[in-house]
N, C-alpha and C positions, 0 to 999 in steps of 0.2 A: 632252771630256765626251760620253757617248755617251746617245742619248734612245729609247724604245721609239720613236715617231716619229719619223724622220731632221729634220732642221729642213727639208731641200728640198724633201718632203712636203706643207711645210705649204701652204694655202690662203693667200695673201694678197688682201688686197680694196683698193681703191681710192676713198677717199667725192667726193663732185661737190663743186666749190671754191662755200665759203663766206667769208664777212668776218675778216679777222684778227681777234681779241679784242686781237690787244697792238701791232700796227702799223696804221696810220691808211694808206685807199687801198690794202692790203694783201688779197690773197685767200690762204687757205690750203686746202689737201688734208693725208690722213691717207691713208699705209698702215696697215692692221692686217690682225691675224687673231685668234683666236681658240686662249685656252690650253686645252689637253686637260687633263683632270679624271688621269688617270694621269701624265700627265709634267708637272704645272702648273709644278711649281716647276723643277725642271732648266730648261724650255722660259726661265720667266722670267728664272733667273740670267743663260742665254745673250741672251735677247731682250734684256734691259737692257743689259749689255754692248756691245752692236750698238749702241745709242740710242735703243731702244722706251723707251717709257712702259705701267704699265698702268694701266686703270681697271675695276673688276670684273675680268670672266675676259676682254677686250680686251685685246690691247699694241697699239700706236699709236705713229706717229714721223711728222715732217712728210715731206711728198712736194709741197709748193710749189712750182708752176713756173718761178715767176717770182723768189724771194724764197730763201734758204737761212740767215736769222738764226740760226734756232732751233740752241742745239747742247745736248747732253747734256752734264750736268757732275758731277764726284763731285769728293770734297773727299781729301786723300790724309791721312788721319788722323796716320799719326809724324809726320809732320813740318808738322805744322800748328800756329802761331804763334799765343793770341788778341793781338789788339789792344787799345789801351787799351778803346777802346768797351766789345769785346767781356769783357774782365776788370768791366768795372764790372758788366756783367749777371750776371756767374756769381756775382758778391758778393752783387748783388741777390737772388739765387735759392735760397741757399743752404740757407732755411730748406722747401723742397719737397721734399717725399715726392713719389718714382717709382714707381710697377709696374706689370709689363710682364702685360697680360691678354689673353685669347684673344678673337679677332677677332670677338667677338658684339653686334650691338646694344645699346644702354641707352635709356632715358627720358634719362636723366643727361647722358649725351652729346651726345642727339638736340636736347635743352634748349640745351645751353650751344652746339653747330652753327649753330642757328640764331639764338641770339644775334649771333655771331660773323659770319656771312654778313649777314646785318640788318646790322649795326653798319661793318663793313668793308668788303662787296662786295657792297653796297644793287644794283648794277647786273649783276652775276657770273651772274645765272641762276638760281643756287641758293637765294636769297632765300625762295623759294616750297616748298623741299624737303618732299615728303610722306615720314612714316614707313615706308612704304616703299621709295621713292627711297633713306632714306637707311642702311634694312636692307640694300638690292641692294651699296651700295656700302662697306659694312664687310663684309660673310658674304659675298656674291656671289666667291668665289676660290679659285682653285685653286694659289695660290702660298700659301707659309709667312709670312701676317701675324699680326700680332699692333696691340693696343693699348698706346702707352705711356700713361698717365695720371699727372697731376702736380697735387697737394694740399697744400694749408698745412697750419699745424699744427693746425688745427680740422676738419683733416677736409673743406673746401670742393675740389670741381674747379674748376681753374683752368684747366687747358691740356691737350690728348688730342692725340696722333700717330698716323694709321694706317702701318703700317709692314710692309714688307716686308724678310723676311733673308734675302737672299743671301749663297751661298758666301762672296762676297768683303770680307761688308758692307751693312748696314743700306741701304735706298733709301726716301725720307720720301717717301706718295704721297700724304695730304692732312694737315695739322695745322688747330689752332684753339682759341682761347683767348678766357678772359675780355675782351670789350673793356674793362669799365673797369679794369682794371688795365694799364693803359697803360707805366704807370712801370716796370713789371717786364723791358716787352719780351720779353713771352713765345716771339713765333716766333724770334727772335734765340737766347736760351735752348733751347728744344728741338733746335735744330740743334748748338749747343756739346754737349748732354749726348750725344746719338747719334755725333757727332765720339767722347766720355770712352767711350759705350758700345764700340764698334768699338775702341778701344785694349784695354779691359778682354777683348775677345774674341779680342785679337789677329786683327782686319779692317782688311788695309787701306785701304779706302775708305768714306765715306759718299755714295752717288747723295741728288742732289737734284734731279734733274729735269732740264727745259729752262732754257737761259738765256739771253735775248736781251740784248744790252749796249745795243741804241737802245730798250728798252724801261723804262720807271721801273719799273714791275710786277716785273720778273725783272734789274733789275741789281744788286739787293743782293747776291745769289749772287757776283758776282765779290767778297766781302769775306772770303770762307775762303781763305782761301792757306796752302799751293798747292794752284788749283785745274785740273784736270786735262779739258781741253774732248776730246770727239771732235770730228777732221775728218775727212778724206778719207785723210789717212795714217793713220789709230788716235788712240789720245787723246795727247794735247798737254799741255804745261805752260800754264797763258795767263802769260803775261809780262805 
């Protein structure tokens, strides 16, 4: 893939070690840099790939020096199996309206966000998100995002995806859903349909991020099989 900016060009920066958010006694560091506004999206297909993460026009991957849990993982869409679990929710689901809208702020969204952080991740940071905080972080980008959005049949939001399309494949970089609709299991749900989307588009993968296996927070990710880890060799099957 070739980028007006070579990738060795780029700037990377190094942040001072802070407290794990997901391992206890844990310090972590972040490489990142910074996506250029002309090549955002190319920069990010390959940055992900790599093992970045973005947030706004940031990519980001762990540089921990003591600690190497975190690994990138994407789901290999054909040939992904649900499980019972995962069949009961898509039954549950069925009656949701999807559509895929352009990456702009809502009241609507902005509502049901911080419902969602309230309710689930009382401790996460985000609790306190100003409208604009959480303008920066839907518009703030220079890759190809987009919003999914998912409504009953009155019309109500129930569940939003920020998402990123890569070449290869959908990468989910925040969702959030009604809490009280529990029963639904909405974040389980949105990662099944992006799985269904990425078949329809012929992609074969969905990135979902980081995925710690000693951490509670990030080990439902190992429940899409097969899921496909980077190591040090390239990406992996996890067994």
């Amino acid at each position: 893939m070739t980028h007006p900016f070579p990738l060795k060009q780029l700037r990377f920066f190094l942040t001072a070690p802070a407290p794990c958010p997901y391992l206890p006694d844990q310090m972590e560091r972040k490489l990142f840099t910074h996506l250029h506004v002309l090549d955002g999206p190319e920069l990010n297909d390959s940055l992900t790939q790599a093992g970045f993460r973005r947030s706004q026009n940031i990519v980001y991957r762990p540089a921990c020096e003591h600690c190497s849990e975190c690994r990138s993982v994407r789901v290999i869409a054909s040939d992904f199996i649900p499980n019972r679990t995962q069949k009961r929710v898509w039954k549950k689901n069925v009656d949701l309206n999807r559509t895929i809208e352009a990456a702009l702020a809502s009241d609507e969204h902005y509502a049901l966000l911080l419902r969602y952080v309230r309710n689930r991740h009382p401790d996460g940071g985000m609790e306190d998100m100003s409208y604009a905080d959480y303008l920066s972080m839907v518009e703030d980008t220079a890759a190809r995002s987009q919003v999914c959005e998912y409504r009953d049949e009155s019309g109500t939001l129930l569940a939003a995806a920020l998402v990123d399309q890569l070449q290869d494949g959908p990468s989910l970089v925040y969702s959030f859903y009604e809490p009280k609709s529990t029963a639904r299991s909405l974040g389980v749900y949105m990662i099944l349909d992006h799985i269904q989307q990425a078949l329809q588009n012929r992609q074969p993968y969905v990135y979902l991020g980081f995925w710690i296996s000693k951490s509670d927070k990030m080990r439902y990710k190992a429940q899409y099989r097969p899921l496909e880890v980077l190591r040090t060799g390239g990406w992996k099957i996890l067994e």
